[in-house]
Steps between C-alpha positions, in 0.01 A plus 500: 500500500743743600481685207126541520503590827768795373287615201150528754733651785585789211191557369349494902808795533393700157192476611524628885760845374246670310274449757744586806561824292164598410449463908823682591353813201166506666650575849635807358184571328321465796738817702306735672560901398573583825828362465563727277651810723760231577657520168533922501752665742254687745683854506500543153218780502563642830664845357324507187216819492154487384659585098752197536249267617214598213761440296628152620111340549454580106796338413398181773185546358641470133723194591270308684239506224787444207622200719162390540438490128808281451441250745090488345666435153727257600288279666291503149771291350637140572646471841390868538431488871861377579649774275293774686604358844872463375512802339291802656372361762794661787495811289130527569475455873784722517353740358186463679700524804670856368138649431325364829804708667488759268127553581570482872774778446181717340283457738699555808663850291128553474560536127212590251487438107567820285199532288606466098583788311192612286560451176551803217200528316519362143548766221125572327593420073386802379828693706722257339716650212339441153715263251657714222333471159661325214621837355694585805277755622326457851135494443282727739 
């Protein structure tokens, strides 16, 4: 008796972790972005100018995408949501925290985006140099 009682009181407890995890993981799912400024240190982007900040909000940009990638992939796989919330989940909100200050920092500097640099036209093929000819001799 007592050692069915031990056998269903195990199986009751292998049961019940998976399932207090899985609750515990969707709590942290769950966390609203605007905890986010939390995570970055708020003076960060008080001296930066307008150049500094264009900068930084591409690279936040850049990051925040990347780590969103990684944390879609991983939750593609087996146990994929608890690797993404393990492993770049606090990377993400921090750096969702950095650009929400970041873009704060732009707008109170009154910042505007530099438009991009027009590109050089592409060479025509008829002003490209001709191959040489077999004999050595450029043809014309």
């Amino acid at each position: 008796m007592a050692a069915s009682f031990s056998c269903l009181l195990r199986g009751f407890g292998a049961l019940l972790a998976p399932l207090a995890a899985g609750v515990a993981l969707s709590g942290c799912a769950g966390m609203s972005e605007t905890v986010a400024p939390a995570f970055a240190d708020p003076g960060k982007y008080e001296l930066y100018d307008c150049k500094q900040l264009e900068t930084e909000r591409k690279a936040l940009a850049n990051r925040t995408a990347d780590l969103q990638r990684l944390m879609d992939k991983a939750e593609t796989g087996a146990g994929g949501a608890v690797v993404s919330e393990l492993a770049y989940r606090n990377d993400y909100i921090a750096v969702r925290g950095q650009a929400q200050l970041a873009d704060e920092a732009w707008r109170r500097n009154r910042c505007r985006d530099t438009p991009p640099e027009p590109t050089p036209p592409a060479t025509s093929p008829s002003s490209a140099a001709k191959p040489a000819s077999k004999s050595g001799k450029a043809i014309r």
